[in-house]
N, C-alpha and C positions, 0 to 999 in steps of 0.2 A: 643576587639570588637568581635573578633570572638573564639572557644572550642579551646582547646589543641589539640583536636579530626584532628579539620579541617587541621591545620599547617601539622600534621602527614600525613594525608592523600597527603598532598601537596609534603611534603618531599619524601615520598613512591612511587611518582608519580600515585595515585591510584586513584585522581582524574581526571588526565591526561588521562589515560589510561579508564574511564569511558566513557568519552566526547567520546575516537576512540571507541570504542566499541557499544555506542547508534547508532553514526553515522555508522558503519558498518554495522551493523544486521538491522538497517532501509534501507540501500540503496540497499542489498543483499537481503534481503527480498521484496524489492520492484520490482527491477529487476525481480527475478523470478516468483514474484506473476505475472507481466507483460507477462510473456511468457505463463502463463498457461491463464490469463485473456482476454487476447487482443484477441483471437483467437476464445476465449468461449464470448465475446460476439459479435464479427462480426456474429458468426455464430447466435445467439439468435438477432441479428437485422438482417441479413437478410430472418431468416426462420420467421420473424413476419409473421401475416396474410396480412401486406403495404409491406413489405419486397422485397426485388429484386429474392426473390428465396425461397418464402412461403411452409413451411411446418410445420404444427400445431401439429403432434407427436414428432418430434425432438425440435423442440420449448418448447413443454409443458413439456418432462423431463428434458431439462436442466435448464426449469425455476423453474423447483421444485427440483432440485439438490441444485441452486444457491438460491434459498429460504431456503432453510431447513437447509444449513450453516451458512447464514447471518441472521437466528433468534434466534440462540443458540449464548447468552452472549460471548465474549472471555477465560473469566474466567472459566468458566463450559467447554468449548472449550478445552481449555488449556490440562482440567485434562483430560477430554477425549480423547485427540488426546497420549496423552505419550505414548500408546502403540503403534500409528504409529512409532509416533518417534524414538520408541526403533528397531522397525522391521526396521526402513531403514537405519538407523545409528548403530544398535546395543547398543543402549544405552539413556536413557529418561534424562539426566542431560546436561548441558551445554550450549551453546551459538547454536552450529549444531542442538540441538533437540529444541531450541527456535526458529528456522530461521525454520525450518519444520513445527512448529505450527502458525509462524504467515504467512507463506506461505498459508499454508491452511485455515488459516481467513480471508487473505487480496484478494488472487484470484477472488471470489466468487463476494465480492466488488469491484474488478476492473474490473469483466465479467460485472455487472450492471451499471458501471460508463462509459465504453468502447459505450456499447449497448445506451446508455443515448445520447454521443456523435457524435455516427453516425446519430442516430436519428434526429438530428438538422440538418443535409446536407439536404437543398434546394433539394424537389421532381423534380423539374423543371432541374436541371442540372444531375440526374440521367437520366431523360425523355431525357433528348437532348443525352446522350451516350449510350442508347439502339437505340433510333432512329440512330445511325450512326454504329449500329452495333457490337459495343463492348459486348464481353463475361461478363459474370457474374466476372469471374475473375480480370478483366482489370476493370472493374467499380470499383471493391475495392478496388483493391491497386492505380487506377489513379485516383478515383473521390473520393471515400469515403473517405479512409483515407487521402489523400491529405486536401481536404474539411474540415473533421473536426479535423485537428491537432491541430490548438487552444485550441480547446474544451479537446482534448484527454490532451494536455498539463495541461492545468485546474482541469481535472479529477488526472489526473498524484500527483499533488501539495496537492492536497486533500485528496489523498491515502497514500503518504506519510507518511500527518502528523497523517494521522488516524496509518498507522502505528507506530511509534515513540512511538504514548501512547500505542497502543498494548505493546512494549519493554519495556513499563516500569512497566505493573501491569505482564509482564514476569516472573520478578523478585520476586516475592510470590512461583514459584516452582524449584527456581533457574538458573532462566536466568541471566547478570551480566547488566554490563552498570551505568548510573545515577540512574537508577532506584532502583539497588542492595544497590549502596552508601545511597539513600534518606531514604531506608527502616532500612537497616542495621546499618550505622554509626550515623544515623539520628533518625530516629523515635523511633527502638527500644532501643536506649542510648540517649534518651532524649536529644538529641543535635539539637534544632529547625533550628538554625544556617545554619547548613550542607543540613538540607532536607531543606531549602529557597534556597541557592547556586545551589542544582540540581533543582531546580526548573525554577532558572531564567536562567541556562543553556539550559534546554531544550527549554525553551520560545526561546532562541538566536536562538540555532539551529533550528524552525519553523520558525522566520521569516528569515533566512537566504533561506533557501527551497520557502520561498513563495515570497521571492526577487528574485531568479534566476528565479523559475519559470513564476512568471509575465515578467520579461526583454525578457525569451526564447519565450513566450506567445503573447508578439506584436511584436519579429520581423518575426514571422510565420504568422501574421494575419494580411491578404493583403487588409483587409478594414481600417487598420491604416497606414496612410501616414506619 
């Protein structure tokens, strides 16, 4: 039923070792994308022109920083970024200089997913925590983000999996994972076999991500009883 190809790869532990490695560099990648994103877009919702703290020059360059990354392909991305890669790591190959390039693809897209989800907190419950006084500060971390964590969670699940396929067309400048397997043991030795197996892996590993994330999704979202 299945290549000679695939048993080896089984025996090798090489497909094993794929599945931890997609999951790794998605979940590491994502994480850090979250730390540069979450920040970049509080700040790009609230210096909107609605914004709790409107300011239209800080606003418009980071809305043209986070445009001008999120319109440039992954692929074209990729190649362009190696030379970060190499200046921060010392070196453009491997799994560390893939987790830098899809950091820097995924951020960008989680600053506009972040900004998207504050966006959705009721005007009317920010109006009731200036009227009581609250700093600009206390509104974000007690109303905003409190407010739209759902959303942020949703946003979260989304990034994810947009990362996961970023990891796998990774693998074109040698990143590793399923995607290394699908190309390499797969595609280019004609084993259709092998690149269907990483395929319907990755499929697992998305709805597994989008199974936690839903379950974590309504027990933070306090309109579901």
């Amino acid at each position: 039923m299945f290549s000679e190809m695939f048993y080896k790869l089984l025996d090798k532990n090489l497909l094993q070792l794929g599945i931890w490695e997609t999951i790794y560099m998605t979940l590491l990648s994502s994480l850090i994308a979250y730390v540069i994103g979450l920040p970049l877009g509080i700040i790009l919702s609230i210096t909107d022109q609605n914004g709790i703290c409107p300011n239209s020059f800080i606003n418009r360059v980071l809305g043209f920083i986070v445009n001008f990354f999120r319109s440039i392909p992954f692929i074209v991305l990729m190649v362009a970024m190696l030379p970060v890669a190499k200046f921060i790591l010392g070196t453009s190959l491997g799994n560390g200089a893939v987790i830098v390039m899809l950091v820097i693809a995924a951020a960008p897209y989680v600053g506009r997913m972040v900004e998207s989800s504050i966006k959705e907190v009721n005007s009317g419950v920010i109006e009731a925590a200036q009227s009581m006084g609250c700093t600009n500060f206390q509104i974000i971390t007690r109303v905003l983000l409190p407010e739209a964590k759902p959303a942020l969670i949703h946003g979260a699940v989304i990034s994810m999996v947009t990362i996961l396929g970023y990891s796998a067309m990774a693998a074109t400048i040698g990143g590793t994972g399923l995607g290394q397997i699908a190309i390499i043991y797969g595609h280019q030795r004609s084993n259709d076999d092998i690149t269907w197996i990483c395929v319907l892996l990755m499929v697992l590993i998305v709805q597994a991500i989008q199974i936690i994330g839903t379950f974590i999704e309504r027990k933070t979202d306090k309109r579901i009883k």
